[in-house]
C-alpha positions in Angstrom: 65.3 69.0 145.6 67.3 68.8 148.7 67.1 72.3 150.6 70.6 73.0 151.1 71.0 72.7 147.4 67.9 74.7 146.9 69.2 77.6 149.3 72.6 77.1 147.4 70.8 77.6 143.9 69.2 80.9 145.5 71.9 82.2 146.6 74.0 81.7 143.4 71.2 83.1 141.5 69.1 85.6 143.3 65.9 86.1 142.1 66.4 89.9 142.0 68.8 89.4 139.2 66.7 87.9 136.6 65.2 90.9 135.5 69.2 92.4 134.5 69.9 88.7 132.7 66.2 89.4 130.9 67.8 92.7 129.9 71.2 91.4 128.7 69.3 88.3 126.5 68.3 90.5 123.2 72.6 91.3 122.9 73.3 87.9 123.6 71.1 86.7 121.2 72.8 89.1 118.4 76.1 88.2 119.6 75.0 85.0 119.1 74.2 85.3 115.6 76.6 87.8 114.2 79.7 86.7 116.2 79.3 83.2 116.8 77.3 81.5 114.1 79.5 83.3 111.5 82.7 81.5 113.1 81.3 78.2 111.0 82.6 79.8 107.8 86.3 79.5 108.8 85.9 75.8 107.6 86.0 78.2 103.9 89.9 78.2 104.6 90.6 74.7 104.4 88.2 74.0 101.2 87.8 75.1 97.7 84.5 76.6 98.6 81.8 77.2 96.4 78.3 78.6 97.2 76.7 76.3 95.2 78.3 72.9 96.5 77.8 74.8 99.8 80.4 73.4 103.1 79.7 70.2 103.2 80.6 69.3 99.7 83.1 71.6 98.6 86.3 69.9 97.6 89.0 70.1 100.5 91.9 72.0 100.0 94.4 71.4 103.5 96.9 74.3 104.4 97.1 75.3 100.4 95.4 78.8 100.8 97.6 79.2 103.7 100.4 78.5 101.9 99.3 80.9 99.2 99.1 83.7 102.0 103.1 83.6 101.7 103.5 82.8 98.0 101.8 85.9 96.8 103.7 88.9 96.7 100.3 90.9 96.8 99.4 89.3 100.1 102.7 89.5 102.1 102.9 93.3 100.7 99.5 93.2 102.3 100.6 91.8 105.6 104.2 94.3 105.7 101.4 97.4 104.5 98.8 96.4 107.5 101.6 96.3 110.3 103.4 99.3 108.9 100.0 101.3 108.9 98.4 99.7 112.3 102.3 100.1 114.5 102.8 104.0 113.4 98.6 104.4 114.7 98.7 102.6 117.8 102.6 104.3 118.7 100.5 108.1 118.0 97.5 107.0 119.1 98.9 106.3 122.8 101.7 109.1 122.9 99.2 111.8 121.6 96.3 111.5 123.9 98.6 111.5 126.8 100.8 114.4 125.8 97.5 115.9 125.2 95.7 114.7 128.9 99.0 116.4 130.3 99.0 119.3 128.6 94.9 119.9 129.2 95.5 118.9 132.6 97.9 122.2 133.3 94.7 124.5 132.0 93.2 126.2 135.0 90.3 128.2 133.3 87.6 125.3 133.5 85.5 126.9 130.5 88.7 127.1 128.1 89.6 123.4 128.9 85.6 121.9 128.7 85.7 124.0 125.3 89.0 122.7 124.1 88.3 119.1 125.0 84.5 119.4 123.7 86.3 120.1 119.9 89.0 117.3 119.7 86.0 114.7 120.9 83.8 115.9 117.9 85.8 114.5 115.2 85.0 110.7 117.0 81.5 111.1 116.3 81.8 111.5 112.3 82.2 108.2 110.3 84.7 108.3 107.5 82.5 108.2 104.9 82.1 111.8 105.6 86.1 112.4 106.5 87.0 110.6 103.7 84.9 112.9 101.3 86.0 116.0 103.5 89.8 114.9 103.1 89.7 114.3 99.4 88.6 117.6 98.9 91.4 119.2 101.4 94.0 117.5 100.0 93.2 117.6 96.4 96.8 118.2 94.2 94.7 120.8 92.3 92.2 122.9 94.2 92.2 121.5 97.9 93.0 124.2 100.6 95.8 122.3 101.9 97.9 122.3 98.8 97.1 125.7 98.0 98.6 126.9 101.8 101.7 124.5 100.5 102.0 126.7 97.0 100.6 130.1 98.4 102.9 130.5 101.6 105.8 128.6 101.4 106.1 127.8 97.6 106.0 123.8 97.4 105.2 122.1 94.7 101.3 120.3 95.0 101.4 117.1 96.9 99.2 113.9 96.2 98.6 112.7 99.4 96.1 110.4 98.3 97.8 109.2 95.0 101.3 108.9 96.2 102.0 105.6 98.4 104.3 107.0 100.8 102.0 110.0 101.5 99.2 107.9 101.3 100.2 105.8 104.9 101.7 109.8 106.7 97.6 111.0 105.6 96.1 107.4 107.0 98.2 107.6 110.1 97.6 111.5 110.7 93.9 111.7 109.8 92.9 108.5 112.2 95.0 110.4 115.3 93.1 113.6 114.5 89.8 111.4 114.7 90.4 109.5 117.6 92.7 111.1 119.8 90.2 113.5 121.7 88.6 110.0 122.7 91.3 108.0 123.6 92.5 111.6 126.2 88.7 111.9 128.1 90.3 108.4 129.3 93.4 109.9 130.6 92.0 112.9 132.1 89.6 110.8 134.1 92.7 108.8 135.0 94.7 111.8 136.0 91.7 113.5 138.3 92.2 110.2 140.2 95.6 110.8 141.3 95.6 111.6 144.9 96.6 115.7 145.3 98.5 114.8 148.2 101.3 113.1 146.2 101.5 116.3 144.4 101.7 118.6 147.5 104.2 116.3 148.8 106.6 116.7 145.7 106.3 120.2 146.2 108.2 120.0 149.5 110.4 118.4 148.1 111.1 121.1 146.1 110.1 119.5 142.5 109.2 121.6 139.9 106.2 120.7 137.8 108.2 119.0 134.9 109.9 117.2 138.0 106.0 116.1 139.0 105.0 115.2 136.0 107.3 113.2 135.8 107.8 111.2 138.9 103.8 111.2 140.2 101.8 111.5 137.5 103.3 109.4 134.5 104.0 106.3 137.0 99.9 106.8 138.1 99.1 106.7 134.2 101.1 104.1 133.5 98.1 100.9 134.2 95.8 102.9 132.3 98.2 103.2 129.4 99.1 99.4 129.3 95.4 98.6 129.4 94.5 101.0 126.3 97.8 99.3 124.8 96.5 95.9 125.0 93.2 96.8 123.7 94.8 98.6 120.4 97.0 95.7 119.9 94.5 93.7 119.3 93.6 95.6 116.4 97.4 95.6 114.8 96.4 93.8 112.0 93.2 95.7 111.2 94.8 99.3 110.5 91.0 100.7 109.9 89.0 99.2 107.2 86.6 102.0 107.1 89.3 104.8 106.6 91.1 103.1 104.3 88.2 102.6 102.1 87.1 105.6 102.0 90.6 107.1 100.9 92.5 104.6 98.9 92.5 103.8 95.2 94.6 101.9 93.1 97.3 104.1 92.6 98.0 103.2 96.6 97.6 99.9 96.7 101.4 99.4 96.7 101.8 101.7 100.1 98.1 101.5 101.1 96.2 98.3 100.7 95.8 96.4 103.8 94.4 92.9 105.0 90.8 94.0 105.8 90.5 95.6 102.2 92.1 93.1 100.3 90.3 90.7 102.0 86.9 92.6 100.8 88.5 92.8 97.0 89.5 89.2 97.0 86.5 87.9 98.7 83.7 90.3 97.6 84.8 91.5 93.9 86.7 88.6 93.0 85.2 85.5 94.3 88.1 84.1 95.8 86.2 82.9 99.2 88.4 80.2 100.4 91.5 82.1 100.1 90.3 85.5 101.8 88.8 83.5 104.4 92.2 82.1 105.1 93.5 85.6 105.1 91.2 87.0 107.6 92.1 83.6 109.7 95.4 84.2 109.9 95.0 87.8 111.0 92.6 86.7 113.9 95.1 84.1 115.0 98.6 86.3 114.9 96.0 89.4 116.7 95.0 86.9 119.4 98.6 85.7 119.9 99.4 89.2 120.1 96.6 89.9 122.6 97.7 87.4 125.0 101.6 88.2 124.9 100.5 91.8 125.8 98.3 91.0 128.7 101.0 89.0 129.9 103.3 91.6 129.5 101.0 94.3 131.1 100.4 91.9 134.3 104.1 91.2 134.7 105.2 95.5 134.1 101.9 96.9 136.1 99.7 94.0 137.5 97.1 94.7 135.4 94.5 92.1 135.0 91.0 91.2 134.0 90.2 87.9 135.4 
């Protein structure tokens, strides 16, 4: 080997890094098989698949399941469910942690806020298999502590939050900001500690009050931050939250409540119909990574944000 290519080669790869790219092998190796290899079975969507005729010999079916994504009426209820659902969480789940990062912000005793923000984190840490049986017994219609509050002190009638549609998509929407929200505001504190004070002292002088501040400083310093947490939620506007979801609906929702990941798993799992789930769960990765590209466009354009 020549020795300016040699040095080049050295350069380009130090020798000091190998031990870090030894480090990073065993996660690429899993991304490998649990992300990658798995893409394969997309070629379910354009067959009849069955496991015993296996991919190669399963009869081909074209664009048909595709085709019978907008022909259903259970699917495109699906589809309208699933973007109602994921558009009212990512709104709350952007408006909430920043009201919250503002308000938090203004608190001056340093034990009070680490206390504060120390309880609205928790919640992140529990999975929904244990919210989902917490919530089903707060919001039980006949002895959950919620509905009695609703009959005790203000004398409403029960409500089914998890039986009724409409009630059912208020409860998925309200439960996932109370899990995630504490999260998604650590993010926005750290943002906001990085504001230079000076801009603040400046405003002062100016004579604006702290409404006026808020305002005009601190919301335009937030506002990269926020378009990057946007970008990353939108890709998940066609998810809505599998694991919440199926934990706290039941048939009587499915109407209101059902969404793609979930009637994917019903179609798929319960009722064998591989091919056309898999076409499903195709279509939703395709219109979340059109979406994911038109809003990193959108967030370089509004507030040069960028990852490459």
């Amino acid at each position: 080997m020549e020795p300016q290519v040699e040095s080049s080669i050295k350069r380009r790869f130090p020798r000091i890094a190998w031990p870090f790219h030894a480090m990073l092998l065993p996660a690429v190796i899993l991304a490998i098989l649990f992300n990658y290899l798995p893409m394969f079975g997309v070629v379910m969507s354009f067959q009849h698949f069955k496991p015993w005729t296996g991919f190669l010999h399963s009869e081909w079916a074209g664009l048909e399941h595709f085709r019978a994504i907008f022909e259903r009426d259970d699917s495109r209820q699906v589809i309208w469910n699933t973007f109602i659902i994921a558009s009212l969480k990512i709104v709350f789940i952007i408006v909430v942690p920043v009201t919250f990062a503002l308000l938090l912000n203004e608190v001056r005793k340093l034990a009070l806020k680490r206390t504060v923000q120390t309880l609205v984190y928790l919640p992140h840490f529990l999975s929904w298999v244990i919210l989902g049986g917490i919530l089903v017994d707060l919001l039980s219609p006949q002895s959950g502590l919620v509905n009695r509050i609703l009959q005790g002190w203000f004398g409403l009638d029960p409500v089914f939050f998890l039986g009724d549609g409409d009630w059912f998509r208020f409860t998925a929407v309200v439960s996932h900001i109370w899990k995630e929200f504490g999260y998604g505001a650590i993010i926005y504190l750290a943002a906001l500690g990085s504001i230079n004070p000076n801009l603040y002292e400046a405003a002062e002088v100016d004579g604006a009050s702290r409404w006026q501040q808020t305002l005009f400083v601190t919301l335009p310093a937030l506002v990269p931050i926020i378009m990057v947490c946007t970008t990353l939620e939108l890709s998940n506007i066609l998810s809505a939250g599998f694991d919440q979801i199926f934990n706290l609906y039941n048939p009587m929702v499915y109407s209101k409540g059902d969404i793609i990941d979930t009637f994917v798993y019903r179609v798929g799992i319960l009722d064998q119909q591989m091919s056309f789930s898999a076409a499903v769960g195709l279509f939703k990765s395709v219109v979340s990574l059109i979406l994911v590209v038109a809003v990193y466009s959108i967030a370089y354009r509004a507030a040069n944000y960028r990852i490459f």
